[in-house]
LODOPA-242411 format. One record per residue (C-alpha): residue in three letters; x, y, z. Coordinates in steps of 0.1 Angstrom, whole numbers, plus 5000, padded with zeros to 4 digits. Example, Ala and Ser with C-alpha at 12.3 -4.5 7.8 and 13.67 -1.06 7.14 Angstrom:
! residues 2
site aa:ala, east:5123, north:4955, up:5078
site aa:ser, east:5137, north:4989, up:5071
***
This chain:
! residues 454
site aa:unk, east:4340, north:0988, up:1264
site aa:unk, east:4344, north:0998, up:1231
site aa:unk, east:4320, north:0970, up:1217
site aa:unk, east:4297, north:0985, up:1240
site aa:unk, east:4300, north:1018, up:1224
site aa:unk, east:4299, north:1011, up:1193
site aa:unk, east:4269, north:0988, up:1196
site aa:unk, east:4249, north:1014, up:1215
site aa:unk, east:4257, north:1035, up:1184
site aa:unk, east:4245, north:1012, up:1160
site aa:unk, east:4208, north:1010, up:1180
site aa:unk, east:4205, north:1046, up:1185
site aa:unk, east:4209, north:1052, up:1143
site aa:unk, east:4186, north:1022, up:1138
site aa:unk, east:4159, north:1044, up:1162
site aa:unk, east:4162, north:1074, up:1145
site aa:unk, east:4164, north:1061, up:1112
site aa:unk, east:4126, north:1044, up:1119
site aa:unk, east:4117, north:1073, up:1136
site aa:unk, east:4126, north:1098, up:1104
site aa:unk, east:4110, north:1072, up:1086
site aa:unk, east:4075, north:1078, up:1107
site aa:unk, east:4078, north:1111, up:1111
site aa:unk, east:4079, north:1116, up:1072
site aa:unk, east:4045, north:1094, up:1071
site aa:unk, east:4032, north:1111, up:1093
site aa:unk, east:4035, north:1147, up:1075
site aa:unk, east:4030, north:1130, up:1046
site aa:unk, east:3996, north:1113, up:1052
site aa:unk, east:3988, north:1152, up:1073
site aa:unk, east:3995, north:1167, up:1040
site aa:unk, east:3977, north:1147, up:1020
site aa:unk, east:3943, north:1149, up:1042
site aa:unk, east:3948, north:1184, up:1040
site aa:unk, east:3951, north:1186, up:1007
site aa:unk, east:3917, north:1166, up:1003
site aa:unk, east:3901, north:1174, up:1031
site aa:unk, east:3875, north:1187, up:1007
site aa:unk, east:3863, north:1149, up:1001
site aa:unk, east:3857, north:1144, up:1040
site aa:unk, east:3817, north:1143, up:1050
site aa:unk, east:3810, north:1160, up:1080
site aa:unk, east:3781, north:1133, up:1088
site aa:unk, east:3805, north:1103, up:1090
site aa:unk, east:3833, north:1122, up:1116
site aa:unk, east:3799, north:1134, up:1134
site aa:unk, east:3786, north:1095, up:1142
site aa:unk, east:3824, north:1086, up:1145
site aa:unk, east:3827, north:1108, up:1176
site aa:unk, east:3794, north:1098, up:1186
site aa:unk, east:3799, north:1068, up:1196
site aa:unk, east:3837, north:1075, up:1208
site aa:unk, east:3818, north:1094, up:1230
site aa:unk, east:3797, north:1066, up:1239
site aa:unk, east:3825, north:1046, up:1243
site aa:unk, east:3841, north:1068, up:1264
site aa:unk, east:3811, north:1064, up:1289
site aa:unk, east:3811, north:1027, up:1289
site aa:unk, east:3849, north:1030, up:1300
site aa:unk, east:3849, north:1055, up:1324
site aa:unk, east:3830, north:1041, up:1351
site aa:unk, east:3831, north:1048, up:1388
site aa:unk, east:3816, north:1018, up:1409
site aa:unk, east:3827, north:0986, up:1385
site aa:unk, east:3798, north:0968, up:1416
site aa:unk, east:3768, north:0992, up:1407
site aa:unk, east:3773, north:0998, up:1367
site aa:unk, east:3739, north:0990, up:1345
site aa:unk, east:3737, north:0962, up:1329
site aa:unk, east:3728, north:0981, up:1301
site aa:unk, east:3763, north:0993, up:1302
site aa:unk, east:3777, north:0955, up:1294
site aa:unk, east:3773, north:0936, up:1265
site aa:unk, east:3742, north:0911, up:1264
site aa:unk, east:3748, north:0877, up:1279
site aa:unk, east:3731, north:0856, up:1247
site aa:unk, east:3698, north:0872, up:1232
site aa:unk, east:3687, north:0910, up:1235
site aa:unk, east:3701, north:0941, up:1230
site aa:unk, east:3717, north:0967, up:1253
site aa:unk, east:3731, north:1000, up:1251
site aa:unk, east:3767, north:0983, up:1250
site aa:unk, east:3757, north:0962, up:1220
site aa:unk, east:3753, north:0997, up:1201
site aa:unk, east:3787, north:1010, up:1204
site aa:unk, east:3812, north:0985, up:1181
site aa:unk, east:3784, north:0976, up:1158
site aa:unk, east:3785, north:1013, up:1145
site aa:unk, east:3821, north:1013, up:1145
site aa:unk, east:3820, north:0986, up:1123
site aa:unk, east:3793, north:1004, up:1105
site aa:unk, east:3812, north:1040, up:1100
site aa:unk, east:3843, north:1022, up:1089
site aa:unk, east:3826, north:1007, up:1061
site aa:unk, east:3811, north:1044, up:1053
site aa:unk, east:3848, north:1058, up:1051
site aa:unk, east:3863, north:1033, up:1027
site aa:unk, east:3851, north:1050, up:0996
site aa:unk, east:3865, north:1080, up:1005
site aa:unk, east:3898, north:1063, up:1018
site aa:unk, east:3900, north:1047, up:0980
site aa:unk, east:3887, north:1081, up:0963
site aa:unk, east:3912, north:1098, up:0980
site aa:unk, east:3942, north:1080, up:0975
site aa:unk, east:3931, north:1077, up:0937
site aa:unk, east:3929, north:1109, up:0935
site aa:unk, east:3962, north:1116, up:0947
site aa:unk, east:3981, north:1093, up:0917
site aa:unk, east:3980, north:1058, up:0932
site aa:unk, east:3970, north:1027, up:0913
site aa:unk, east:3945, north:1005, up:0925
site aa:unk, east:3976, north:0979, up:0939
site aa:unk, east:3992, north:1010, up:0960
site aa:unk, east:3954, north:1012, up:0975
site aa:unk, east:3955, north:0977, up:0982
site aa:unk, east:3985, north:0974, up:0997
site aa:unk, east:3972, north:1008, up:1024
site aa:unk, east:3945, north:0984, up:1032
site aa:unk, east:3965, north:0960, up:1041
site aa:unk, east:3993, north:0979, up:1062
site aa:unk, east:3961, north:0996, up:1080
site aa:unk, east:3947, north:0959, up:1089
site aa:unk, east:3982, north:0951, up:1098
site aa:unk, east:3983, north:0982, up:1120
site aa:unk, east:3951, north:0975, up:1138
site aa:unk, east:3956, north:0938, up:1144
site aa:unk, east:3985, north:0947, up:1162
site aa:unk, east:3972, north:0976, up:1183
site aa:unk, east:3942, north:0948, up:1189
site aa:unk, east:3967, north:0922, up:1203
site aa:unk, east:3983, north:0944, up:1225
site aa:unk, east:3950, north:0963, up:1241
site aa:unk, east:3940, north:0920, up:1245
site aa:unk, east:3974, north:0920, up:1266
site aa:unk, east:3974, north:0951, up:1283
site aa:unk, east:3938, north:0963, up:1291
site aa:unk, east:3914, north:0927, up:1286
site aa:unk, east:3910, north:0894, up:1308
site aa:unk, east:3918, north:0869, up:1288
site aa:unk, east:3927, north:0826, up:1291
site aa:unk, east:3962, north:0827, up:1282
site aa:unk, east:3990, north:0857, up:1275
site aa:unk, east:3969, north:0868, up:1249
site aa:unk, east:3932, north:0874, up:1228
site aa:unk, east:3939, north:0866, up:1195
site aa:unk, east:3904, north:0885, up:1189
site aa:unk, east:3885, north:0918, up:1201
site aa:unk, east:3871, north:0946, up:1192
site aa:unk, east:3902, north:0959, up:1173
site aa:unk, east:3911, north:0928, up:1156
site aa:unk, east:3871, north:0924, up:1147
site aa:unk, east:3876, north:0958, up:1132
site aa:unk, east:3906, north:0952, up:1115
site aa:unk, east:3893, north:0918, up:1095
site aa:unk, east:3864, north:0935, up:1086
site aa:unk, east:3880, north:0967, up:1073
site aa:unk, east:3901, north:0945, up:1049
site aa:unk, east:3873, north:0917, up:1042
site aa:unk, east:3847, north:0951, up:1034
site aa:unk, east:3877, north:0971, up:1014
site aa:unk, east:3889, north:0947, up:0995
site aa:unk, east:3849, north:0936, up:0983
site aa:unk, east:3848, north:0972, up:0977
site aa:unk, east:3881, north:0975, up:0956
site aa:unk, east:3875, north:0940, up:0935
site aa:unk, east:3836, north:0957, up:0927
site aa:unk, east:3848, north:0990, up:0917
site aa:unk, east:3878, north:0974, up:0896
site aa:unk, east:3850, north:0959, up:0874
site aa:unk, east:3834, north:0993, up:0865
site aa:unk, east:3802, north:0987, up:0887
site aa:unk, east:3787, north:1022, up:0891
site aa:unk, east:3784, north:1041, up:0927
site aa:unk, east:3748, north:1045, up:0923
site aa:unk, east:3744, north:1007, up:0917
site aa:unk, east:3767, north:0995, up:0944
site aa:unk, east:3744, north:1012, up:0971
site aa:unk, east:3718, north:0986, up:0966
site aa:unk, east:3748, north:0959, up:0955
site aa:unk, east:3764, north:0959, up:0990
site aa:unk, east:3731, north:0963, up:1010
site aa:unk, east:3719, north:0927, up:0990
site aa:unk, east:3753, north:0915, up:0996
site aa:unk, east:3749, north:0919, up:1035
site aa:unk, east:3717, north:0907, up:1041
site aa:unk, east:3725, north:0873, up:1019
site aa:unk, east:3758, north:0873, up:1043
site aa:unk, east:3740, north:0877, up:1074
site aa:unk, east:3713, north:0848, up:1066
site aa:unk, east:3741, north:0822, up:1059
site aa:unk, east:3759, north:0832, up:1092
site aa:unk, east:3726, north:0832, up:1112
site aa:unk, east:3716, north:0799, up:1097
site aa:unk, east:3754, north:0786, up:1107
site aa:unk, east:3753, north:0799, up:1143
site aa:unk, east:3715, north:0786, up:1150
site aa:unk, east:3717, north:0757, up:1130
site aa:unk, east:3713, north:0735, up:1164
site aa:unk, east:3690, north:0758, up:1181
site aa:unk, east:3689, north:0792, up:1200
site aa:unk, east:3702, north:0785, up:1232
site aa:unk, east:3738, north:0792, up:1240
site aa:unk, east:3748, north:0759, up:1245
site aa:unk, east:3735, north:0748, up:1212
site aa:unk, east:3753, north:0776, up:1192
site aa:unk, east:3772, north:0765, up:1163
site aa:unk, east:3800, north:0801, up:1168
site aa:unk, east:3810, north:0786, up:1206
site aa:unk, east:3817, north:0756, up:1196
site aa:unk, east:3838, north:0766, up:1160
site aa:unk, east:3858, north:0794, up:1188
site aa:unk, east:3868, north:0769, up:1211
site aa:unk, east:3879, north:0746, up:1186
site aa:unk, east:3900, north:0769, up:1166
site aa:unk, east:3904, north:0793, up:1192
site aa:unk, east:3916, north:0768, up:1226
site aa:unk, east:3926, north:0792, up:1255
site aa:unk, east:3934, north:0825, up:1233
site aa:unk, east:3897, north:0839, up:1238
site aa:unk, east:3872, north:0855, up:1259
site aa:unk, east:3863, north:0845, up:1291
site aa:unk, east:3825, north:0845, up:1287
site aa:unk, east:3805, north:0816, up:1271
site aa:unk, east:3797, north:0837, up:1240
site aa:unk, east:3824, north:0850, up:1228
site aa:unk, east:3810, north:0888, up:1216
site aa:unk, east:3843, north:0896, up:1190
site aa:unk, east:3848, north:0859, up:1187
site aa:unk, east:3861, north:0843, up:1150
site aa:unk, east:3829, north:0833, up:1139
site aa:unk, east:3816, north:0866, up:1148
site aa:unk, east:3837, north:0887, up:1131
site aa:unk, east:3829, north:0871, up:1097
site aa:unk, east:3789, north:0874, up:1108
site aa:unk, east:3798, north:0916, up:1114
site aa:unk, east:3812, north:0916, up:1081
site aa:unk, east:3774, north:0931, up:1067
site aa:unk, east:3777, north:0958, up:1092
site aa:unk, east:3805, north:0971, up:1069
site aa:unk, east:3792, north:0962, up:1037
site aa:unk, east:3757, north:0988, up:1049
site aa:unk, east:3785, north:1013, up:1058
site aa:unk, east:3794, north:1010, up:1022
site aa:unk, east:3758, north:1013, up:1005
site aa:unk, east:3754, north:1045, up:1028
site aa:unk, east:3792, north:1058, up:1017
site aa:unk, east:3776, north:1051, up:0978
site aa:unk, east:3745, north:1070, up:0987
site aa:unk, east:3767, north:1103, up:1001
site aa:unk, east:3793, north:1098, up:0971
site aa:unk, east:3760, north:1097, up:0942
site aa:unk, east:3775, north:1116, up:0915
site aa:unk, east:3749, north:1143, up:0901
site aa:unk, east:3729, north:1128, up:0864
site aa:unk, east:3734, north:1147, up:0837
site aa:unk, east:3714, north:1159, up:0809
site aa:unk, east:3682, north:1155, up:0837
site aa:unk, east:3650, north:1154, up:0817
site aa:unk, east:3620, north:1174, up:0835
site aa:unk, east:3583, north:1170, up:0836
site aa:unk, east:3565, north:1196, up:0817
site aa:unk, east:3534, north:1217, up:0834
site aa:unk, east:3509, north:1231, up:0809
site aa:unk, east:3483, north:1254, up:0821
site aa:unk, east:3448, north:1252, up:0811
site aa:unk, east:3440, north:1265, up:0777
site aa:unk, east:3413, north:1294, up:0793
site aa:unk, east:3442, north:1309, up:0815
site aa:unk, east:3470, north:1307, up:0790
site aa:unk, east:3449, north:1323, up:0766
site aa:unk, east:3426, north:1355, up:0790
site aa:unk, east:3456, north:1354, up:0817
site aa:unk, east:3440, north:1355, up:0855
site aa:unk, east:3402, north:1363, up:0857
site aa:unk, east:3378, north:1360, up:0884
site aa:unk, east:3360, north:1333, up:0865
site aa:unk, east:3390, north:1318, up:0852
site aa:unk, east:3413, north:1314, up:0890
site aa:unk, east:3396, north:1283, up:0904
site aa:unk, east:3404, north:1262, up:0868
site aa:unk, east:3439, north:1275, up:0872
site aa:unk, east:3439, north:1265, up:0912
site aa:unk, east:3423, north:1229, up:0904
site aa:unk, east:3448, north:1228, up:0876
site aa:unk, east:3476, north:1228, up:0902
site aa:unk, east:3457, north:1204, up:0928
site aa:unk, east:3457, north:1176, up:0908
site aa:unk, east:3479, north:1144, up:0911
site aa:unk, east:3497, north:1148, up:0877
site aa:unk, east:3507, north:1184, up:0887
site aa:unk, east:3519, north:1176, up:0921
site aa:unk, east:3539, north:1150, up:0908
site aa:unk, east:3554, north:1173, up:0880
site aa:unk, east:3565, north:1192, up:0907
site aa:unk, east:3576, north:1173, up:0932
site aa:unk, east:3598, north:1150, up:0902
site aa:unk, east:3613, north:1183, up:0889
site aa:unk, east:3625, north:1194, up:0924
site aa:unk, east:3635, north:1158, up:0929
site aa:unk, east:3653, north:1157, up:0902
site aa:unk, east:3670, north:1189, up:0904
site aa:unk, east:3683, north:1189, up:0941
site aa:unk, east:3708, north:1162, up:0944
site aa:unk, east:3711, north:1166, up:0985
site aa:unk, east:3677, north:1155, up:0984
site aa:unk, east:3679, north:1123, up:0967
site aa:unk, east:3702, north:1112, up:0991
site aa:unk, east:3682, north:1119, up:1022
site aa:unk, east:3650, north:1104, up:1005
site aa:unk, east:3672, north:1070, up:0995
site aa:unk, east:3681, north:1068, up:1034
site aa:unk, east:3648, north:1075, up:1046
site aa:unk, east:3633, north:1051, up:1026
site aa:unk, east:3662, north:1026, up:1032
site aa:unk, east:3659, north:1030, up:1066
site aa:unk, east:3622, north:1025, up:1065
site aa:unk, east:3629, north:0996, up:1043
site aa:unk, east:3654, north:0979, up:1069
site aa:unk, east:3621, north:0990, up:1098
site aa:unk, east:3600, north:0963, up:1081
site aa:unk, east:3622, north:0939, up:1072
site aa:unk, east:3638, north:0936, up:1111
site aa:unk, east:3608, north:0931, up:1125
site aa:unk, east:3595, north:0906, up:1105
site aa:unk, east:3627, north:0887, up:1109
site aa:unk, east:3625, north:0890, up:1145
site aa:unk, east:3588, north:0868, up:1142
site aa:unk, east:3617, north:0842, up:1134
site aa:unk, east:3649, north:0851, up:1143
site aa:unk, east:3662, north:0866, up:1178
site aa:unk, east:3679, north:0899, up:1180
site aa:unk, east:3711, north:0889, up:1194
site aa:unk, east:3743, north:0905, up:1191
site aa:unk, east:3769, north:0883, up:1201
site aa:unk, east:3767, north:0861, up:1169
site aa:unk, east:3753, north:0896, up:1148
site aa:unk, east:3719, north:0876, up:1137
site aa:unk, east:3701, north:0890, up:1107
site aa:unk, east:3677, north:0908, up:1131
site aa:unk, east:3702, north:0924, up:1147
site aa:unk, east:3718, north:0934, up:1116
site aa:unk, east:3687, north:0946, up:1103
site aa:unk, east:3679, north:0967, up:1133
site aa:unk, east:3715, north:0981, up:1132
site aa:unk, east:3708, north:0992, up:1095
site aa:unk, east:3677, north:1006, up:1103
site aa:unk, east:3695, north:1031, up:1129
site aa:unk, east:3723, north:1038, up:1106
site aa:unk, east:3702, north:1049, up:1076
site aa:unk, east:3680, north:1070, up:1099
site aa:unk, east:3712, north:1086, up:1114
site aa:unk, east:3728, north:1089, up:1090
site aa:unk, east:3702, north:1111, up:1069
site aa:unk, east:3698, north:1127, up:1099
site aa:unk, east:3738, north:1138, up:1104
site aa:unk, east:3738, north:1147, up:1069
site aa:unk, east:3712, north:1168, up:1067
site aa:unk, east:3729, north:1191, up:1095
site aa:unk, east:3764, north:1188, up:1089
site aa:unk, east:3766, north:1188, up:1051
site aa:unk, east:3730, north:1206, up:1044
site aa:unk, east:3727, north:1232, up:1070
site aa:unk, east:3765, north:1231, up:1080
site aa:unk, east:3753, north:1235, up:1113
site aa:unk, east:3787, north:1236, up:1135
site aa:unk, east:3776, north:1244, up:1170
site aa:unk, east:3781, north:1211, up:1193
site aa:unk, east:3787, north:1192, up:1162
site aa:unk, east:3823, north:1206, up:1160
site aa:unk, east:3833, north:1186, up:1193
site aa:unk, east:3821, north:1159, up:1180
site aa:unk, east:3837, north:1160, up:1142
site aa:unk, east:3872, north:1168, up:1161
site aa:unk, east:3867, north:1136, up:1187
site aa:unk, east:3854, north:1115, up:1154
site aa:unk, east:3889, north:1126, up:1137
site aa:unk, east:3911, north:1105, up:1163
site aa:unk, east:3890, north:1077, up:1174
site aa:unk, east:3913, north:1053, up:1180
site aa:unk, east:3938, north:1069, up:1199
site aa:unk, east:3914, north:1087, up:1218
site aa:unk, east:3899, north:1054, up:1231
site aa:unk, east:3930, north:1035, up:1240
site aa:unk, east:3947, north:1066, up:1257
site aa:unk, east:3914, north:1069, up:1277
site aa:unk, east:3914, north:1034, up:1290
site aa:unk, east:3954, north:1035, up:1298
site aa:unk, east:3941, north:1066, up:1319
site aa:unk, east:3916, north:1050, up:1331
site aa:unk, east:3934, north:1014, up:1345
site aa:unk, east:3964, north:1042, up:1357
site aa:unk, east:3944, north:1058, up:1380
site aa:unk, east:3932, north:1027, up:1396
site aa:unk, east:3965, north:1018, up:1413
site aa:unk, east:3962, north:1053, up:1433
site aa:unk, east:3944, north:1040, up:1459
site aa:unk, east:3927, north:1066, up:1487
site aa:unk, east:3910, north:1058, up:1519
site aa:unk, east:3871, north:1067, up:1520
site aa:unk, east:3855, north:1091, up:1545
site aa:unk, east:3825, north:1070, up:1541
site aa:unk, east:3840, north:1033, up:1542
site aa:unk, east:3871, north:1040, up:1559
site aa:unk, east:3885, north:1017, up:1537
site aa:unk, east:3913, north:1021, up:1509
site aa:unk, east:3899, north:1026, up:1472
site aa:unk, east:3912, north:1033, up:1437
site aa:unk, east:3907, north:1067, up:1429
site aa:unk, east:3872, north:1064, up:1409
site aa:unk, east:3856, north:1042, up:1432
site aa:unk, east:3867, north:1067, up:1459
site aa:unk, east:3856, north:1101, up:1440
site aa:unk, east:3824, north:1086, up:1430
site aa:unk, east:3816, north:1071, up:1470
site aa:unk, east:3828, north:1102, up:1486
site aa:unk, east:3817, north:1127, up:1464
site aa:unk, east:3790, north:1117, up:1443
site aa:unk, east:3772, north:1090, up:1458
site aa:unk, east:3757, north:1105, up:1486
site aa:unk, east:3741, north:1125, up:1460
site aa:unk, east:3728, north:1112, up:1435
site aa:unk, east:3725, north:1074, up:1455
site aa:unk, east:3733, north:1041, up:1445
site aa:unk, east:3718, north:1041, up:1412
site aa:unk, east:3728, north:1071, up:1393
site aa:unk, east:3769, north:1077, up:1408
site aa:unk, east:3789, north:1057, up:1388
site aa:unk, east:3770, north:1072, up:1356
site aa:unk, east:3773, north:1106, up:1368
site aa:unk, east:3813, north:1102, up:1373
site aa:unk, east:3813, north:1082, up:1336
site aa:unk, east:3794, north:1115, up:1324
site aa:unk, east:3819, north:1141, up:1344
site aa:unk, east:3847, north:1123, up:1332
site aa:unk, east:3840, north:1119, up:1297
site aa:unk, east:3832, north:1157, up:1293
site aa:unk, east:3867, north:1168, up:1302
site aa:unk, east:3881, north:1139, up:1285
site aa:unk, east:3860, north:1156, up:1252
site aa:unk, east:3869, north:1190, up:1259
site aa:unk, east:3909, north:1179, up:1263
site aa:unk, east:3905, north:1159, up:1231
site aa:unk, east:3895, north:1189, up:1214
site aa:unk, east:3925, north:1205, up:1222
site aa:unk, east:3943, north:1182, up:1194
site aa:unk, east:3925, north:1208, up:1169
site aa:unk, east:3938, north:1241, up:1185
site aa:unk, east:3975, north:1229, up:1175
site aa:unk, east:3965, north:1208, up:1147
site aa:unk, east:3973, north:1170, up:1154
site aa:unk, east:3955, north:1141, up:1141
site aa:unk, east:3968, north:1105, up:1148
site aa:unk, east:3938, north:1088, up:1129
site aa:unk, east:3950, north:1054, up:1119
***
């Protein structure tokens, strides 16, 4: 008995000793975003809780029989709403590494201490991957040694540590927007020329065959698998464009900025404004070289700008380029070909300037608040929604409609909303319902200050 007692002891001061030790990170880290919070762009937790939101909908749905199919990731090629979501969350972790790395500089740490945060955070989200495979996905065996966390997590420390290694060797910001965006299209043509190598079809592709090799029973169940090993390393550009766009928010302003000089016509800098003299001073302004003058001096002067400019163009840039690969190449996302890559970066420049522009620009805060506070805690937002989510389908409840027993969103969206909105629209209207209070609940973590970002 006393064995018993004193080993009982023992594991309760091994827990709270762990637990002190987490708690102290935890005030720690909340401190330290505080204290920098300053660095944070408001465009980047915008998209974040964008596409939480997004994901959000693709969870929540009420009739698992009647959901879209563009609510499920493509079978081979093509592109559906689905395909969007982890993409950009590949994307928008790339985008917060250089503020992850500014940060922690910032706040004393050498360039090891920042590597070895990379690494506990890869750790970290491996782990959480492995057991959402276990918990909420249908896999071969016990486990998925990959998914959509674990793709995240090899790409966060693939992108970070490229980052890291380019910035250790004094390459500038300004040049490593156009560095990382040549580095990811290069990246993306060897892995597209790897996974079609044989051919286009599914059976042919080069990714299946390397997965099921490597892989055996400890991957997805469908032919292709979407977050298998050979397509995380082909998402890996997805971060490295999160990065250029990062670069292009983080451009440092030029000093000692040279401006193009305007000289007015002899006649009017010598009589002033005459009747005679007004149309040589108008056409004096109306010119190329004058327009230009101006339009440099402003451009060179506003530094918000130059940033929305550079992802306008980019994005225009990335416009062309994807649709003259897709004269070659298919869009498909579950081996992330260069023409899906190309159309992804063509969105994220676009929103990007777009979120930036309102956010940071015009600091608009009305609906983009929710969103910034959903962006904040993306990752436990999403897995505590899809614990929810498979909880409530054990309560089962018999249906006035079917007479039959169902679990509880099937029977809320058959007995309630279906007879509605019909066949076709009810399990996205109770997705939509539910994802609104789960948004307005999540926004509650801001009233009493929590944030259990990873």
């Amino acid at each position: 008995m006393y064995v018993n007692d004193v080993e009982e002891f023992a594991l309760k001061t091994y827990i709270r000793k762990y637990l002190k030790i987490i708690k102290t990170l935890y005030f720690d880290k909340k401190a330290k975003d505080q204290e920098y919070a300053y660095m944070r762009i408001g465009a980047i937790d915008v998209l974040r809780g964008i596409f939480v939101v997004a994901a959000l909908f693709i969870i929540n749905q009420g009739m698992e029989s009647a959901v879209s199919s563009n609510l499920a990731i493509s079978t081979w090629h093509g592109m559906t709403f689905a395909d969007l979501v982890l993409p950009y969350f590949v994307l928008i972790m790339g985008m917060s590494i250089p503020f992850f790395v500014k940060k922690n500089y910032a706040d004393g740490d050498l360039i090891i201490d920042i590597v070895k945060r990379v690494f506990i955070r890869f750790a970290i989200i491996f782990i959480v991957g492995l057991l959402y495979s276990v918990i909420f996905m249908e896999g071969r065996a016990s486990v998925r040694l990959t998914g959509p966390y674990q793709l995240l997590a090899i790409d966060y420390l693939l992108v970070a540590l490229a980052y890291i290694g380019l910035l250790n060797i004094k390459i500038k910001n300004n040049a490593l927007t156009y560095v990382f965006l040549i580095m990811a299209i290069i990246v993306s043509c060897i892995m597209t020329l790897i996974a079609f190598i044989n051919g286009y079809s599914i059976d042919k592709s080069v990714f299946i065959g390397i997965d099921r090799s490597i892989l055996g029973g400890f991957m997805s169940k469908s032919t292709a698998d979407p977050e298998g090993l050979m397509a995380i390393l082909a998402a890996s550009p997805l971060g490295m464009i999160g990065l250029s766009i990062a670069c292009i928010f983080n451009k440092k302003p030029i000093k000692n900025k040279r401006y193009k000089k305007y000289y007015r016509p002899a006649m009017v800098r010598t009589y002033g404004f005459s009747r005679s003299n007004l149309w040589i001073d108008i056409k004096s302004w109306l010119n190329p070289k004058s327009i230009g003058s101006i339009l440099s001096n402003y451009y060179r002067i506003n530094d918000e700008l130059k940033k929305l400019v550079n992802l306008a163009l980019l994005s225009i840039l990335m416009l062309i380029l994807s649709h003259i690969s897709q004269v070659f190449i298919p869009l498909n996302r579950n081996v992330f070909s260069l023409t899906f890559v190309l159309r992804m970066a063509e969105y994220a420049y676009f929103l990007s300037m777009l979120a930036y522009l309102l956010c940071d620009i015009m600091k608009l805060s009305f609906g983009t608040s929710l969103l910034r506070r959903v962006g904040l805690n993306a990752v436990p937002i999403i897995l505590l929604d899809t614990a929810i989510h498979e909880l409530i389908k054990f309560i089962h409840i018999k249906s006035i409609y079917t007479g039959t027993w169902l679990p509880f969103n099937n029977w809320f969206t058959t007995d309630f909303i279906l007879p509605i909105t019909g066949t076709d629209y009810a399990s996205a209207c109770y997705s939509v319902f539910i994802t609104v209070i789960w948004v307005l609940l999540f926004n509650l973590l801001e009233k009493y200050k929590l944030k259990i970002n990873i």
